[in-house]
Structures are given as C-alpha cells and as structure tokens.
C-alpha positions in Angstrom: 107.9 93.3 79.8 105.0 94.4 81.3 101.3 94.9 79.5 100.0 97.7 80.9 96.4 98.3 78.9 94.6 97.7 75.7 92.3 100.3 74.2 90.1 100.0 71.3 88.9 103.4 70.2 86.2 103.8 67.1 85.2 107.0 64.6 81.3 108.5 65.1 80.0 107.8 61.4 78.0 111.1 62.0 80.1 113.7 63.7 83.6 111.5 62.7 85.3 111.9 66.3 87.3 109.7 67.6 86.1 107.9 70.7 87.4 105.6 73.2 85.0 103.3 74.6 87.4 100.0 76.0 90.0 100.8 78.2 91.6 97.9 80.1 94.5 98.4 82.0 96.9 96.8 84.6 99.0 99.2 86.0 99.4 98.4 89.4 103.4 98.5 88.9 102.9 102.4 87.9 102.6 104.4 90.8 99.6 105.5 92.6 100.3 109.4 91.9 101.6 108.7 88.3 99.0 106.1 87.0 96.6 108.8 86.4 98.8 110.7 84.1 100.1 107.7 82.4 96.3 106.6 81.3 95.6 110.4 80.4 98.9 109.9 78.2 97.4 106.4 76.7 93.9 108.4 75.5 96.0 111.2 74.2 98.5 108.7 71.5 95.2 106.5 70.7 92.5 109.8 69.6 95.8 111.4 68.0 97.0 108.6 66.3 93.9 107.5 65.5 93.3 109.4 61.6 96.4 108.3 60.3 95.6 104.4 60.9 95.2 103.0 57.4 92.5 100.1 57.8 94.2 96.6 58.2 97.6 97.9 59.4 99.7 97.3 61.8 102.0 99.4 64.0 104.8 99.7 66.6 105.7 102.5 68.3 109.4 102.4 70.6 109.2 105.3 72.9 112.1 105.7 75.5 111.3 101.8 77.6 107.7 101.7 75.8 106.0 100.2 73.3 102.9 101.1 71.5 101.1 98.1 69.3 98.5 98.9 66.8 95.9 96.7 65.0 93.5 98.3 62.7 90.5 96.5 61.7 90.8 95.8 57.7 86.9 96.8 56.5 85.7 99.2 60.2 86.9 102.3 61.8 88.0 100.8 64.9 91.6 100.4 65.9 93.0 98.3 69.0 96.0 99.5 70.8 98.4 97.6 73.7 100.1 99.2 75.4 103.5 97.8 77.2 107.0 98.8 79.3 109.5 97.0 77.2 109.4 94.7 74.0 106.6 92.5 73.9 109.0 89.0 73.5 106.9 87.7 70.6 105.5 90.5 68.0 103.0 88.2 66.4 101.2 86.8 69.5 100.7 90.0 70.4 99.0 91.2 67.3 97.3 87.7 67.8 96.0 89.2 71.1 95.0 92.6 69.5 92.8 90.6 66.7 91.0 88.7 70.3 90.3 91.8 71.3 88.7 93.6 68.0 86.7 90.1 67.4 85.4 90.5 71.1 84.5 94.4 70.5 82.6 93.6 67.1 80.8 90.4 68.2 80.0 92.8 71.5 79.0 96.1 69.5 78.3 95.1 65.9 77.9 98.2 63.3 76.7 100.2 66.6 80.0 101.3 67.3 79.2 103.9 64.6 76.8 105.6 66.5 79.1 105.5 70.1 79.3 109.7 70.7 81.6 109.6 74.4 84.4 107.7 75.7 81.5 105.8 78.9 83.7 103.1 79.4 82.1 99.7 77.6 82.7 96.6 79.4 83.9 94.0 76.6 84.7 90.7 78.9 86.7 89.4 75.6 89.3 92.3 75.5 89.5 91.9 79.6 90.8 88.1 78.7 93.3 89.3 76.5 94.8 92.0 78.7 95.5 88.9 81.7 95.9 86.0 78.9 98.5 88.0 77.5 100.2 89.8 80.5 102.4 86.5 81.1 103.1 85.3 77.5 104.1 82.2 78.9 100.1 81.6 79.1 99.8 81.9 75.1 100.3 78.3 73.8 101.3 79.3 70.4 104.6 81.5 71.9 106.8 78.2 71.7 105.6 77.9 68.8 106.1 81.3 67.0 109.1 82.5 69.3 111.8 81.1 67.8 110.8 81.5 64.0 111.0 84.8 61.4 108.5 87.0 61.8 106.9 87.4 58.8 103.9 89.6 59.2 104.4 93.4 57.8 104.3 96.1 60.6 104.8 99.9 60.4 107.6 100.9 62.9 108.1 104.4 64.3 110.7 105.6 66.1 109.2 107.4 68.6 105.6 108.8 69.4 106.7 112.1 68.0 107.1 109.5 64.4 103.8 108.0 64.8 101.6 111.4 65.6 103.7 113.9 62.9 101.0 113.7 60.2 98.6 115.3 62.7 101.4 118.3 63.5 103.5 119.0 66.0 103.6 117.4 69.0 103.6 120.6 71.2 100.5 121.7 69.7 98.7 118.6 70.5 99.3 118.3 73.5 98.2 121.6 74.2 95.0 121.5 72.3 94.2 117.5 74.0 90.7 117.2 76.3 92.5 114.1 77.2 95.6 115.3 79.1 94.6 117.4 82.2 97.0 120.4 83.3 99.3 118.1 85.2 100.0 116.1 82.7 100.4 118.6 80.3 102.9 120.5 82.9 104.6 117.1 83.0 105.3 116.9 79.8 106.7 120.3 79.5 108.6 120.3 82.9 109.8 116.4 81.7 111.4 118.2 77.9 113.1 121.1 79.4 114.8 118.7 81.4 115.1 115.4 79.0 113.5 113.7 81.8 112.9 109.7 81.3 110.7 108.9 84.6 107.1 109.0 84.3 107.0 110.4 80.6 106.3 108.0 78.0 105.9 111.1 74.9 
C-alpha cells in the first residue's frame, strides 16, 4: 500500500463551484513523465465527485490497484479525499486520518473556505502530517489496536470510479468537458480504453 495524496476540496457559497485548495501528495514511486497526469486524474475524481458527497459520509472507491477514500464533513461543504495504490490495511485509521485532516483545514480556514474562488494551492501543515503520519501505518498507534477487530463504521463502496461519478453522467463526457485533465491525459485515457490498458490509468 502506498498513500499517494490527500485533497480537501470546498463549494464557493456564491458561485457554488467546486474548488481544490489542499493538495498533498507523495508520489515519488509514480514516474516522472506519469506523475503529472496521475495528479490531473486526482483533481478530475475529487471536483466530479464532489456534488454527489452527502455531508457526513463516507466513501471507498476500488479502481483497478487503487483506492479512493472519502470523508465528508457532517455540517460544511468540504470533503477530504486520500488517495492510495492498494487497500489501505486498516479502513478506520484511515478515515481517522481524513477527520485530522478536515480538523486541520477548518481550524486553518474557518467559515472562509466559503469565499475560496480558485484551486491556489493552501498550505495546511495539519493535512501535510497526516499524508507522512499515515504513509507507514505502522506509525498510527491505534492500528494494533483497530486492525484486528470488525469494522463497524458505515462506508459507501463503489466499484469502480465509473460507480462513484455515474450521478454526474457519463464518464466519457466528463472527461471531455474537465479543465482539470489536459489533452494528454485526456488522450491517455482514450488511447488506455480502446486498449483495456491497466498501466498508468487509474479511471
């Protein structure tokens, strides 16, 4: 398992888009030529996603060898998102992770988050803990603790990103339409379905 990035991403309360201000990542293990498509990839599942987050839920999303974890905050607009290659070994320290990281955004931006209006990246030193606390799970001291017993808390699962981003229309379409994926990635993703390619496509 590898954590690759957590994004939290808020709604305008005056136009209502979707923005993206926190974006943490550790990708060094992804190439130097792919990592660029892989973040575009990240921005394009967390705006599309985004409306069809219910406040207070929780989500996971298997695509192909990743995983997509999503925390919505229970009274704001504002959802957090990790992002990983493989399971995450223990679902609810994650989630535990993804809470660090809303707490650190709100005690960091308050109510103003409502008036963010572009994706200018927002330093947030809390959500930069959580993406190396929880890169080795080993360094979480409750994983002993919660590894080995039933996971009780309620999460959404999807099959596939196609699953997750349906209620916002076909997945072709969006991609198309996205400011987030530029034309390689959206050649990519074309060239990578006409041949049910696995490498360097996480849609």
């Amino acid at each position: 398992m590898k954590l690759l990035g957590i994004l939290c991403a808020c709604k305008n309360s005056t136009d209502n888009q979707v923005y993206i201000p926190v974006r943490e990542y550790e990708d060094s293990s992804i190439s130097v030529f792919s990592r660029g498509t892989v973040r575009d990839s990240f921005k394009f599942i967390v705006r599309e996603s985004f409306v069809g987050i219910q406040k207070g839920s929780r989500h996971e999303v298997k695509h192909e060898d990743y995983f997509v974890y999503i925390l919505a905050s229970l009274n704001h607009n504002v959802v957090a998102y990790a992002f990983t290659e493989g399971a995450y070994p223990a679902r609810r320290v994650i989630y535990q992770g993804l809470q660090k990281a809303l707490d650190g955004f709100f005690q960091k931006l308050g109510n103003g988050y409502q008036a963010i209006k572009s994706d200018d990246k927002i330093q947030i030193p809390a959500v930069q803990q959580v993406l190396k606390d929880y890169s080795d799970p080993a360094n979480v001291d409750q994983l002993t603790k919660v590894q080995n017993k039933v996971d009780e808390i309620q999460v959404i699962l999807h099959e596939n990103i196609n699953k997750l981003l349906e209620a916002q229309g076909d997945l072709d379409v969006l991609v198309e339409k996205s400011k987030d994926l530029s034309a390689a990635s959206k050649t990519l993703y074309k060239n990578s379905k006409k041949m049910n390619k696995k490498c360097c496509n996480i849609f």
